[in-house]
C-alpha positions in Angstrom: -20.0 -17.1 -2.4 -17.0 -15.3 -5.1 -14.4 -16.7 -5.9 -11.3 -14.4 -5.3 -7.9 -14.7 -6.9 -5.2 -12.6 -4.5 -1.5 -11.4 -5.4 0.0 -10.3 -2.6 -1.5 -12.1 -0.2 1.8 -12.8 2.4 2.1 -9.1 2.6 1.2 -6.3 5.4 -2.1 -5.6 3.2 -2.8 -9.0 1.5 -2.6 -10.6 4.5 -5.8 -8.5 5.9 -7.5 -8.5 2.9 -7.4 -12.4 2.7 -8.7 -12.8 6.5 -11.3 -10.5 5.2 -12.6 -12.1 1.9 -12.5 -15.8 4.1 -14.6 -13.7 7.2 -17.2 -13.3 4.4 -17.5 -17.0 3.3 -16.0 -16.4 0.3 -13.0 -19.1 -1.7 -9.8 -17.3 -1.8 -6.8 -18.3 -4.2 -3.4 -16.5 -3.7 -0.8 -16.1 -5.2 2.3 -16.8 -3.9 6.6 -16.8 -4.6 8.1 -20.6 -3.5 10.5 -18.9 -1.3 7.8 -16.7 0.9 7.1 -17.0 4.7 3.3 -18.2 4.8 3.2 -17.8 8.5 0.8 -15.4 8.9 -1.9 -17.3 6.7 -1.5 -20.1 8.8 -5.2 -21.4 10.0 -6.9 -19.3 7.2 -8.4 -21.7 4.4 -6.7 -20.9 1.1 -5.6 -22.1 -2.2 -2.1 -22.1 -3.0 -0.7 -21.2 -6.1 2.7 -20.7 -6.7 4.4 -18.1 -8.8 5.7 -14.8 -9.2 4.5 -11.7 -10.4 7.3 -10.8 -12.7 6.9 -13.8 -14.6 4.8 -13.4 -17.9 4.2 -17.2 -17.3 3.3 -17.5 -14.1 0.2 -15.4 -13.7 -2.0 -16.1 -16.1 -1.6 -19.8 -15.1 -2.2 -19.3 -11.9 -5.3 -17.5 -12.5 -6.5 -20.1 -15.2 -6.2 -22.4 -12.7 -8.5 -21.0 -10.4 -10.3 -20.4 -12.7 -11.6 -23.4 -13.2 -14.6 -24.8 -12.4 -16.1 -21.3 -11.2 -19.3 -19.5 -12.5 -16.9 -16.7 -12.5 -13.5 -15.3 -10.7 -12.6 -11.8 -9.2 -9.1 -11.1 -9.0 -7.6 -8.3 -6.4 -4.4 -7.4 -7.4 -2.3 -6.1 -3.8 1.0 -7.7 -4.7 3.8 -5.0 -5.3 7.3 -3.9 -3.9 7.2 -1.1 -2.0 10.9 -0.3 -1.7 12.7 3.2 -1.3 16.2 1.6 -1.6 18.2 2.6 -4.5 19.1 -0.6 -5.9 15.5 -1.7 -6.3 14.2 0.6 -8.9 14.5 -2.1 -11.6 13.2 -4.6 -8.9 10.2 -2.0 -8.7 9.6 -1.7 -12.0 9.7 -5.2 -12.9 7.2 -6.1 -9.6 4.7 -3.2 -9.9 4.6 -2.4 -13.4 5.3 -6.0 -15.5 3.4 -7.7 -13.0 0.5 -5.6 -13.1 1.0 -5.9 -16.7 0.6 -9.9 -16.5 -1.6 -9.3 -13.8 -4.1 -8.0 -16.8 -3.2 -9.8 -19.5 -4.6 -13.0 -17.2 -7.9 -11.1 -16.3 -8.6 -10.7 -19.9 -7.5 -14.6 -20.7 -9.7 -15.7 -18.5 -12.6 -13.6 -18.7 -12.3 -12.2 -15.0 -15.5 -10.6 -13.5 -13.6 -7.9 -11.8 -10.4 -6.4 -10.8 -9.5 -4.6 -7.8 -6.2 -2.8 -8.4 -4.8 -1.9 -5.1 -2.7 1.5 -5.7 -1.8 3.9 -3.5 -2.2 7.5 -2.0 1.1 8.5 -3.9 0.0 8.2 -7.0 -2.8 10.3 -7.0 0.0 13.4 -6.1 1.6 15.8 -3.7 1.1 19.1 -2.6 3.8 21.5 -1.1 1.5 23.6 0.5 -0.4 20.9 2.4 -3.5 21.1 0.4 -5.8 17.9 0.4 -6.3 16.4 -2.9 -9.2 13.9 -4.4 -9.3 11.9 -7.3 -8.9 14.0 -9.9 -5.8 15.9 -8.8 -3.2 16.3 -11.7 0.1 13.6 -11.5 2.6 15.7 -10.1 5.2 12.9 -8.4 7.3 12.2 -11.3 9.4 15.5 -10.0 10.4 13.2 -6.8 12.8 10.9 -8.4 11.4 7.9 -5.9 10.6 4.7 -8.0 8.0 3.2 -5.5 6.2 6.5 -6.8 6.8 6.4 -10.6 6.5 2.8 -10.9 2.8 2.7 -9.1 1.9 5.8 -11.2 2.5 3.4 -14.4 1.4 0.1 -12.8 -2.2 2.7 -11.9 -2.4 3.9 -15.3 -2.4 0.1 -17.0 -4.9 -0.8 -15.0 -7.2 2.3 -15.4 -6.5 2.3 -19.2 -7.5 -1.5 -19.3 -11.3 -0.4 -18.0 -12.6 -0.1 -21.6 -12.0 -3.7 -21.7 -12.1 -5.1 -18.1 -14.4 -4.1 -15.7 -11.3 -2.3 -13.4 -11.8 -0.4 -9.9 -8.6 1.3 -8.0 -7.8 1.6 -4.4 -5.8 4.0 -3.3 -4.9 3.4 0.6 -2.6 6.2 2.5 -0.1 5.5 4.8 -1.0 2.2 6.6 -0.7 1.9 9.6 -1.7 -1.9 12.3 -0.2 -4.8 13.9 2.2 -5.6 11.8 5.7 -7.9 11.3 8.9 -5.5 11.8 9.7 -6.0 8.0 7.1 -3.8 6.8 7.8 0.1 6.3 5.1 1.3 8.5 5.5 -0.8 11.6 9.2 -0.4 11.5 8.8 3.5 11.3 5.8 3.0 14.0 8.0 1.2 16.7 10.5 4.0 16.3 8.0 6.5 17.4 6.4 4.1 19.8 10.0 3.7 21.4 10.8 7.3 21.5 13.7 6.9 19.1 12.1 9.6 16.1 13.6 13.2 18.2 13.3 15.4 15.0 11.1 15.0 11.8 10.6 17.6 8.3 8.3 18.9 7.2 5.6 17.0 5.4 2.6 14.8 6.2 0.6 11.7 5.2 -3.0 10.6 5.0 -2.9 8.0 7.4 -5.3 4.6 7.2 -5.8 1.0 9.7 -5.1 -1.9 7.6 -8.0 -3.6 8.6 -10.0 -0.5 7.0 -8.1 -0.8 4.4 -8.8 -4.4 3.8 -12.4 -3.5 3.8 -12.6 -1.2 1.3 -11.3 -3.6 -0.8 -14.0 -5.9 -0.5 -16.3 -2.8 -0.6 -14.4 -1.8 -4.2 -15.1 -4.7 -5.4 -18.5 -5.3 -4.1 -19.5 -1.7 -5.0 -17.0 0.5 -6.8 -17.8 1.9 -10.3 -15.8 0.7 -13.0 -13.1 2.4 -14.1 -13.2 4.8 -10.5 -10.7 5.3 -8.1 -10.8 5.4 -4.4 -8.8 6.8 -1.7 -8.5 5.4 1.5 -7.3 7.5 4.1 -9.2 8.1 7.9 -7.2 11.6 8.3 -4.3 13.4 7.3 -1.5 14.2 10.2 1.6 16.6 9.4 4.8 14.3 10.7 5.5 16.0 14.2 1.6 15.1 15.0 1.8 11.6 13.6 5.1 10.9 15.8 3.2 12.8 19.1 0.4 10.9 18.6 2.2 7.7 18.3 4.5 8.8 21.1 1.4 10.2 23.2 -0.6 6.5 23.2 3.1 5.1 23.9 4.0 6.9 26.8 7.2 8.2 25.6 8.8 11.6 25.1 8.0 12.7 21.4 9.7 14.7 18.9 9.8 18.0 19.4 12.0 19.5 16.7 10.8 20.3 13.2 13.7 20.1 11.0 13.5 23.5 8.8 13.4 22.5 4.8 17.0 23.4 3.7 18.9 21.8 6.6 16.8 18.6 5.6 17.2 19.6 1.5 21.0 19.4 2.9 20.7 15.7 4.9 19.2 14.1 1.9 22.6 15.4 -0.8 24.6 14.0 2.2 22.9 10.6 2.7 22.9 10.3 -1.1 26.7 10.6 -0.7 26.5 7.9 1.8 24.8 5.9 -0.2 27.0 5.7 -2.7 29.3 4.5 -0.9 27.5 2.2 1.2 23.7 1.3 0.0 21.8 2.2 2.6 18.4 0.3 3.6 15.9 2.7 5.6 16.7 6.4 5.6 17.8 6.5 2.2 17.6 9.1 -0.1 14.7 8.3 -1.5 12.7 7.7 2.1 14.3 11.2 3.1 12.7 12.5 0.1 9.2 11.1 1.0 9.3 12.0 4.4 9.7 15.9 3.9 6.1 15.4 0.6 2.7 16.3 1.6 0.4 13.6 0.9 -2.8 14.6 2.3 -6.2 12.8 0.6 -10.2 13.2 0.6 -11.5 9.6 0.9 -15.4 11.6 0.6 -16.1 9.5 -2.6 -15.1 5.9 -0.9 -17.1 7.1 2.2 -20.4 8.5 0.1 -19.9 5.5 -3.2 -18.6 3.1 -1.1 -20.3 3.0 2.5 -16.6 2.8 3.7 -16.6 3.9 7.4 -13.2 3.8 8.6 -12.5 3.5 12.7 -10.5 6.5 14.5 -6.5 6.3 13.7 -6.0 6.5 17.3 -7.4 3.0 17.8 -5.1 1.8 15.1 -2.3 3.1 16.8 -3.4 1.9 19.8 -3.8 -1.9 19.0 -0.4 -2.0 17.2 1.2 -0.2 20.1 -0.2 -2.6 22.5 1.3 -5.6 20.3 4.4 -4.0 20.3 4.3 -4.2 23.9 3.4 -7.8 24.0 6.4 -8.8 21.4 
């Protein structure tokens, strides 16, 4: 049985990965702000610790803590802000980048076994052209000007750069997609399509993942992975208008039809900038806009062939979190 330390643990991922770790017998400690909602952990046999991530502080405490008394600790490191609201990006950086920053100093305080950094798709890069990329595609994402992006990239890059010291494996999930509470990005922009409310999307497309697979190849990272490696996690890429007909399809509503064409959306984003301005806007902001119209397709072959990582069809995904929907 490990011992496993979790940030982010009240989140859309965190909460999957800890239902995991506990399915497999193992002791889970997580990490966790005063003020957050704990609902969704209710039943599941953790530790508590209290703290946040931006504190310098609070971390390495935390972790000490559960450190104690254990022939050795593994740490999996899913806490961040994902955020494409203006106001944030100092909120971002402080989350994703100091906190993964005190996220490592603890690791190394307390002689952790392993690290699993949970990143993201983004960070690995875009492609206008729709071209799948792997591992060891060149950073292009700076050029977006979207700090969940940037501030991942950095956050990715302390953790890989710590490897020579820390035995450090990455994760790098697509768009996740499961049954979900409305305050997470993907299940909000999933019960649009579901409800028939998305009528015309840009061009661009994701690499699309089930949280529950993506909870797995987090224990499989850090049952598995090769130090210093990362992973992608992504079941298949979909351009937009197939990801909202698919949605729509297993919903039984009209889909989207209308592909916007790249300057009239080029034009919406300088328009809802101006909005924004003006009135900060909390969903289709400038930045979201942005993302929405990016290519982010990914080749999980090295999690699948490394790893063992066999994620289920995206359709069954959709599925389930439709049918909760339904049930709400």
């Amino acid at each position: 049985m490990k011992r496993v330390f979790l940030t982010g643990a009240s989140g859309f991922v965190g909460v999957y990965i800890a239902r995991a770790l506990r399915a497999r017998g193992h002791e889970v400690h997580v990490l966790v702000r005063p003020t957050t909602d704990r609902t969704r952990l209710e039943g599941l046999e953790v530790t508590w610790h209290e703290g946040d991530l931006a504190s310098p502080e609070d971390v390495p405490r935390a972790v000490g803590v559960a450190a104690q008394g254990a022939e050795s600790l593994d740490v999996i490191h899913s806490g961040a802000l994902i955020s494409y609201r203006t106001r944030d990006a100092e909120r971002a950086r402080r989350v994703n980048v100091e906190g993964t920053r005190h996220v490592l100093d603890a690791c190394r305080r307390h002689e952790v076994r392993r690290l699993v950094h949970v990143s993201s798709m983004v960070t690995v890069g875009h492609s206008s052209s729709g071209r799948v990329l792997d591992e060891e595609a060149a950073f292009n994402g700076a050029e977006l000007g979207v700090h969940y992006v940037t501030t991942k990239r950095a956050a990715e890059e302390l953790a890989l750069a710590a490897a020579d010291e820390l035995d450090v494996v990455v994760v790098n999930p697509g768009a996740v997609f499961g049954p979900a509470p409305e305050s997470s990005n993907s299940a909000w922009f999933l019960q649009q399509m579901a409800r028939g409310r998305v009528r015309v999307v840009p061009h661009g497309g994701v690499a699309v993942v089930g949280v529950e697979d993506v909870a797995e190849g987090c224990l499989l990272a850090l049952e598995r992975g090769e130090r210093g490696r990362r992973y992608l996690l992504c079941e298949s890429n979909l351009d937009t208008l197939s990801l909202v007909r698919c949605v729509a399809g297993i919903a039984g509503v009209r889909p989207a039809r209308v592909r916007v064409p790249r300057p009239l959306w080029s034009a919406l984003r300088r328009i809802v900038a101006l909005v924004d301005r003006i009135h900060p806007l909390e969903r289709a902001t400038p930045q979201a806009i942005r993302m929405a119209a990016t290519c982010f397709y990914s080749d999980a072959s090295r999690a699948r062939e490394e790893l063992g990582w066999t994620p289920g069809p995206f359709e069954d995904v959709v599925r389930e979190a439709v049918e909760e929907l339904d049930g709400c």
